[in-house]
C-alpha positions in Angstrom: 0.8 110.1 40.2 -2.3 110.9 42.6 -1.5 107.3 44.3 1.8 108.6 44.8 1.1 111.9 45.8 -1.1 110.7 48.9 1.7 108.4 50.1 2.1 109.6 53.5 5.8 108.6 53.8 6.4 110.9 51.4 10.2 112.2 52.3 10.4 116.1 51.2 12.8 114.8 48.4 10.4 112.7 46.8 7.6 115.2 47.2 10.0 118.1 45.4 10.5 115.6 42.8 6.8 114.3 42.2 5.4 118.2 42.1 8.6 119.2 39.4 8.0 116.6 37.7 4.1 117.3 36.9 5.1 121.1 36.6 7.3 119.8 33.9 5.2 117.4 32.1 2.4 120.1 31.9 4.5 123.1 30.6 7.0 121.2 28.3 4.0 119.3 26.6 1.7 122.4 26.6 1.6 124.4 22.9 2.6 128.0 24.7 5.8 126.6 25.8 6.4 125.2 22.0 5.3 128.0 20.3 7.2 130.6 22.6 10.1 128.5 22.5 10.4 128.7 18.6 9.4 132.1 18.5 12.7 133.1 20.4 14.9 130.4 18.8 14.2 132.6 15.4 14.6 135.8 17.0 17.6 135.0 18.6 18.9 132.8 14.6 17.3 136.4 12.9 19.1 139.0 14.7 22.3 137.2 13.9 21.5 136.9 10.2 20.6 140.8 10.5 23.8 141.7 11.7 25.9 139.4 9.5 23.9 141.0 6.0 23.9 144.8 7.4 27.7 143.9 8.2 28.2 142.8 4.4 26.1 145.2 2.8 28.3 148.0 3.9 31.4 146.7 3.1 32.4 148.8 -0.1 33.0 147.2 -3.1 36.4 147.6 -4.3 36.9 150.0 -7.2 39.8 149.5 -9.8 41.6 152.7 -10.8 43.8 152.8 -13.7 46.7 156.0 -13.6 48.8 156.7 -16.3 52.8 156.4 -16.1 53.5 160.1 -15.4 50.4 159.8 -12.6 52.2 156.7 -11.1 53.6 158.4 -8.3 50.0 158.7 -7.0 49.4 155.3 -6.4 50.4 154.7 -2.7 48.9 157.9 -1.9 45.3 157.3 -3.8 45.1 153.7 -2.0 46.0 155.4 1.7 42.8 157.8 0.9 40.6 155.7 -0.3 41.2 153.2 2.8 40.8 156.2 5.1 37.6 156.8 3.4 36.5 153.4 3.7 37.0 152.9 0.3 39.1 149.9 -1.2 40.8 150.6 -4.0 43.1 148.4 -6.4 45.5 150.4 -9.0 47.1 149.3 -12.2 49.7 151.5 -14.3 48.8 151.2 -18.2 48.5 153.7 -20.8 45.7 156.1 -22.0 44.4 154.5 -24.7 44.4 150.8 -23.2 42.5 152.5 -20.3 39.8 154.5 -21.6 38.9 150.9 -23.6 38.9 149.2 -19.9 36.7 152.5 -18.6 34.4 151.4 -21.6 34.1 147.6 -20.9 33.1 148.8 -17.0 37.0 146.8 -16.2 38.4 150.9 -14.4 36.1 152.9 -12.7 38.4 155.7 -13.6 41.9 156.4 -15.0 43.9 158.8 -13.6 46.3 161.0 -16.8 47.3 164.0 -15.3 47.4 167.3 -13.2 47.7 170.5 -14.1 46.7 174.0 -13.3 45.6 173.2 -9.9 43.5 170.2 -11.9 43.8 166.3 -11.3 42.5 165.5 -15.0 40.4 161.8 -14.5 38.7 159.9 -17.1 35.1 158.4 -16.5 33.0 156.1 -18.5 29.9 159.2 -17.2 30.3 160.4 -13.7 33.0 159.0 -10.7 31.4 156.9 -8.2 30.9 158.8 -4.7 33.1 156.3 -3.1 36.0 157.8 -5.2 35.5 161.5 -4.9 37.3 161.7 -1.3 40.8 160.0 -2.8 41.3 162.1 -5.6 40.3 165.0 -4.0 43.1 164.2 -1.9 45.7 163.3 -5.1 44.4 166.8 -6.7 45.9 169.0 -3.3 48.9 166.4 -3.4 49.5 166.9 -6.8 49.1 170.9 -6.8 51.8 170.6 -3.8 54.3 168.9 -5.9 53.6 171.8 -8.9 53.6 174.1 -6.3 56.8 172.8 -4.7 58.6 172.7 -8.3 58.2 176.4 -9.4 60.1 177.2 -5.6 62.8 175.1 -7.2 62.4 172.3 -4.4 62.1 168.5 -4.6 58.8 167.1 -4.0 60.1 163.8 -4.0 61.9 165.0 -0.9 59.0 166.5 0.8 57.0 163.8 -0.1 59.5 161.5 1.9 59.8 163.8 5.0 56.1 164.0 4.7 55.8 160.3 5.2 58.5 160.0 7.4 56.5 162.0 10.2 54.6 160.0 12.7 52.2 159.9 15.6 53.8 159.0 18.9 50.9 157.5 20.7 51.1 156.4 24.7 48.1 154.0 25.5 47.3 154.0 29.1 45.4 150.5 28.9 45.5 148.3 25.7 43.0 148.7 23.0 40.5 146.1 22.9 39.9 145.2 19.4 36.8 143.0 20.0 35.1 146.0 21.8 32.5 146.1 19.4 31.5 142.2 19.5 31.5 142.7 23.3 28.7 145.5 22.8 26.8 143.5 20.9 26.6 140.1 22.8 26.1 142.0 26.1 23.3 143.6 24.6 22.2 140.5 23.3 22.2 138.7 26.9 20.8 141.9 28.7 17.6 141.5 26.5 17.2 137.6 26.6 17.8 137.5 29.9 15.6 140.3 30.8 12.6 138.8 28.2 13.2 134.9 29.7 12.7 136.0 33.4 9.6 137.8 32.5 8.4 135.1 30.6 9.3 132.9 33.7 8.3 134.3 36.7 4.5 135.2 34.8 4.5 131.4 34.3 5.6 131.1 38.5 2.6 133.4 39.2 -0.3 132.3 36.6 0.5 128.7 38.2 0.1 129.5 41.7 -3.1 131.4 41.4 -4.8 129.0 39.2 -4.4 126.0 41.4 -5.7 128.6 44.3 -8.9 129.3 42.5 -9.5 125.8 41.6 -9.0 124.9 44.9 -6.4 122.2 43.8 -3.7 123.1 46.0 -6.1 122.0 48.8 -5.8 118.8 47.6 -2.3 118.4 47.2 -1.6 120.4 50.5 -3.1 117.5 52.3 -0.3 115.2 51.3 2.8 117.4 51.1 3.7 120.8 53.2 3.4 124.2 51.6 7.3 124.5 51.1 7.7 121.4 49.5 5.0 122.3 46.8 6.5 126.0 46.3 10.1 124.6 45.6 8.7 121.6 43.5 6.7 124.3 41.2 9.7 126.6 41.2 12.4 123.9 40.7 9.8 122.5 37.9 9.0 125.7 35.9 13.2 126.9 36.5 14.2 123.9 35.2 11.8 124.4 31.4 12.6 127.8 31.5 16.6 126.7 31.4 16.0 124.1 28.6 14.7 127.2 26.8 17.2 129.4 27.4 20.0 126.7 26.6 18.5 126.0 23.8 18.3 129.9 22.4 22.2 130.4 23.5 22.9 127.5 21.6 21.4 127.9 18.4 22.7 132.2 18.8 26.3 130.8 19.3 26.0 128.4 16.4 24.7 130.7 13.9 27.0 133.5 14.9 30.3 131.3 14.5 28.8 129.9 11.2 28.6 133.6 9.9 31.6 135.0 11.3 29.3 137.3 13.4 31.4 136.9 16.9 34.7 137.1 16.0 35.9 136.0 19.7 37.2 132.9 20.5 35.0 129.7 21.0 36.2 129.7 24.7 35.2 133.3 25.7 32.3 133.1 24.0 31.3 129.9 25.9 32.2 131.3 29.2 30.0 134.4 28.6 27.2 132.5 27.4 27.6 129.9 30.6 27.6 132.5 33.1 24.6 134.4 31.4 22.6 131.1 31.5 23.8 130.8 35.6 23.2 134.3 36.4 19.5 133.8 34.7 19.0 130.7 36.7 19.7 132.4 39.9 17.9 135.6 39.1 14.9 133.1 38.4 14.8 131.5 42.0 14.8 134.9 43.2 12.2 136.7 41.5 10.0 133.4 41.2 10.0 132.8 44.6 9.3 136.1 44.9 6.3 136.4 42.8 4.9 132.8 44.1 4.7 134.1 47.7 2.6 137.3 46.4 0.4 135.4 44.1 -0.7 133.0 47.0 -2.3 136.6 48.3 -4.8 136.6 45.4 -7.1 134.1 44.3 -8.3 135.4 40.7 -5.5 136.1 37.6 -7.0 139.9 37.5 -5.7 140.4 40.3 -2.3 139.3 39.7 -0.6 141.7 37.9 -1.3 144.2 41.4 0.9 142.1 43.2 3.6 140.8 40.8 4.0 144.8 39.4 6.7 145.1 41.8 8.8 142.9 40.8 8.5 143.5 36.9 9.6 147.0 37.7 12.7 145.7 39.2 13.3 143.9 36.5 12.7 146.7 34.0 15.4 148.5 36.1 18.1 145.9 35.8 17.3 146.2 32.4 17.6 149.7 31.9 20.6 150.4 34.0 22.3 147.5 32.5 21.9 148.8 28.5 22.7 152.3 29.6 25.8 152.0 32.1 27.5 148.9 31.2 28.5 149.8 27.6 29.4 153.2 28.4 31.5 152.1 31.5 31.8 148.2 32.2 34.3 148.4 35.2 33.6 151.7 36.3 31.8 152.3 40.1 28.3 152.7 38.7 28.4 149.5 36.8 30.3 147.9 39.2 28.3 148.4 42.5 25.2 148.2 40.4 26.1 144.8 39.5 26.7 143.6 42.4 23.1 143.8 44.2 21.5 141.1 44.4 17.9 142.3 42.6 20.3 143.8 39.7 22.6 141.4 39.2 21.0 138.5 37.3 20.4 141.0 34.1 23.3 143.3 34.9 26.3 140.9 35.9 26.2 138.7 33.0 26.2 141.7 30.4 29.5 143.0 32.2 30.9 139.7 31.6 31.1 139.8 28.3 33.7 142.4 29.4 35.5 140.2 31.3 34.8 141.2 35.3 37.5 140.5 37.5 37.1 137.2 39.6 36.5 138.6 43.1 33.5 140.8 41.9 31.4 137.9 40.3 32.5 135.4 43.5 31.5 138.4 45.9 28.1 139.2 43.7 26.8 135.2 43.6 27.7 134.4 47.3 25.5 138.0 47.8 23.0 136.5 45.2 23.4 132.5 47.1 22.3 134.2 50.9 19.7 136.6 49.1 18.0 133.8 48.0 17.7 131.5 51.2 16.6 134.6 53.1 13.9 134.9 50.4 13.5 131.5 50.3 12.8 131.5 53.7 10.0 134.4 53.7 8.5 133.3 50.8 7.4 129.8 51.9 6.1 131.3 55.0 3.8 133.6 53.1 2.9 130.8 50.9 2.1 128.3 53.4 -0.3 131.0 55.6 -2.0 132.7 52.0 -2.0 130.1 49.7 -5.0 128.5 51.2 -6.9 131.4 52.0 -9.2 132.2 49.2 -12.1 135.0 48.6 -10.9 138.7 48.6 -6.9 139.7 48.8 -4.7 138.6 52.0 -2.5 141.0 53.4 1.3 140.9 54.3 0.4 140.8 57.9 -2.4 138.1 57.7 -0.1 136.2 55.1 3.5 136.5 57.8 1.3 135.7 61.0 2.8 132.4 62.0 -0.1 129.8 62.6 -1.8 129.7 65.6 
């Protein structure tokens, strides 16, 4: 690679390529990138698990309830409350004494005989299960209503029908989305992974920069290629692991939340949320990188990167914050919609509103806004970089770092 490197026809293309190429061999080889990489893969394949076991483990098991042929009235009524509890319940109609021996061999969790006195009179093998106690509290007013309604010499079989007859007349003003609550949960999902991978990515950007300052290697390879050409090469280089990574975490998510049933949304929406969440990080990536390259070229020691590169993790922290806060509450309202569409918020904000579907012209308008951001930063950064990044001992300023050469 070095005899390649000090080729002096070197087109800018080749010199892109030879400089990604060693950031990639480096990083994809190095044990960090392994062992960060499997670390995420797990999280990612874990909190999927998580929320397929909390989902079954509070699912209610159904309880069988046996009533007795005068108590059979009850039935449609005792399932209704029981479902509006959250409690499944399945009924059968059989007599007293074939019950209370199927209470006894655990088959009933209770059998319903009678009512009287204001009473709903239920037999137990020892106490009724909690999940129960709502239903027949229910049956027991019912039941005191029909007693109630025969000593005023009326028909409660005719209440009981104009009772059931009455309905709600309800008027959406939108339609209901009934994957609402899969749409939380895989923007939060991306909101986090994308916020945690461009972290993880730009850190990479700036530890790189600064340690081939201080060992004076970027002296080396500056006398071969132009300052530019080895800031996009390192950028293009570490973007282009840090996208293996994240394609690799949104596959194996997707996979293990189709094989549990977690995501209940179609393969295709799910693959269009996931591809623009892995765009949106890509282009975020260029930005901030590019971003923290030009201000780690201003320090020569690691200390003393974390002064300079602060800035940007705030930003980031921001997008973050504003997108886990606003976006579920409101997706297409103002806040989350203007938010979304400036260019520093958008790479952790825009993709967690598409999980909610954003209309066309907003995420054209937000990436040609993102596209121009970038080649204006683009732009300042490789100046910085080309006047700082060769200037070691204390800190450079701004003003030293954007003073054109003489």
């Amino acid at each position: 690679m070095s005899e390649r490197m000090s080729d002096p026809k070197l087109s800018p293309t080749q010199a892109i390529r030879i400089v990604a190429g060693r950031e990639i061999n480096v990083r994809v080889r190095s044990k960090a990138f392994v062992a960060i990489t499997a670390i995420l893969v797990l999280a990612v394949a874990g909190t999927v698990l998580l929320f397929h076991f909390i989902d079954r483990g509070t699912t209610a098991a159904v309880e069988k309830v046996g009533l007795t042929a005068d108590m059979a009235q009850f039935q449609p009524l005792l399932v209704a409350a029981g479902a509006a509890a959250g409690q499944s319940i399945e009924t059968t109609v059989l007599d007293r004494t074939t019950g209370e021996e199927q209470i006894r061999a655990d088959d009933l969790a209770a059998l319903l005989v009678g009512a009287a006195d204001g009473q709903l009179q239920v037999v137990v093998k020892s106490a009724l299960p909690d999940g129960l106690r709502t239903a027949f509290g229910l049956v027991a007013r019912q039941a005191a209503l029909h007693q109630e309604i025969s000593w005023l010499g009326g028909d409660p079989a005719a209440v009981e029908s104009a009772i059931a007859a009455a309905k709600i007349a309800v008027q959406p003003l939108q339609p209901a989305d009934a994957h609402r609550g899969a749409r939380i949960g895989m923007a939060a999902v991306i909101g986090v992974l994308t916020y945690v991978m461009l972290l993880i990515s730009i850190q990479l950007t700036g530890q790189g920069v600064v340690e081939e300052k201080a060992n004076r290697i970027v002296e080396l390879l500056l006398a071969t290629i132009r300052p530019w050409e080895l800031l996009a090469g390192k950028v293009i280089g570490i973007g282009i692991v840090t996208i293996i990574q994240v394609a690799l975490i949104a596959a194996v998510g997707m996979a293990t939340a189709f094989a549990t049933g977690v995501l209940e949304l179609s393969t295709a929406m799910v693959g269009s949320v996931v591809g623009w969440a892995v765009v949106w990080y890509l282009l975020g990536y260029f930005l901030y990188a590019l971003v923290v390259a030009a201000a780690a070229s201003l320090v020569s020691r690691q200390e003393d990167l974390a002064s300079v590169a602060v800035p940007v993790s705030v930003v980031l922290i921001a997008a973050y914050l504003i997108g886990q806060s606003i976006v579920p509450a409101d997706p297409h309202g103002t806040s989350a919609t203007v938010l979304s569409m400036i260019p520093l918020l958008s790479p952790v904000v825009m993709p967690m509103r598409a999980a909610y579907d954003v209309p066309g012209w907003q995420m054209t308008g937000a990436l040609v806004a993102m596209v121009l951001t970038i080649a204006l930063v683009a732009r300042l950064a490789g100046r910085i970089y080309g006047n700082a990044v060769l200037l070691t001992g204390s800190r450079v300023s701004l003003r030293t770092a954007l003073r054109a050469h003489a």
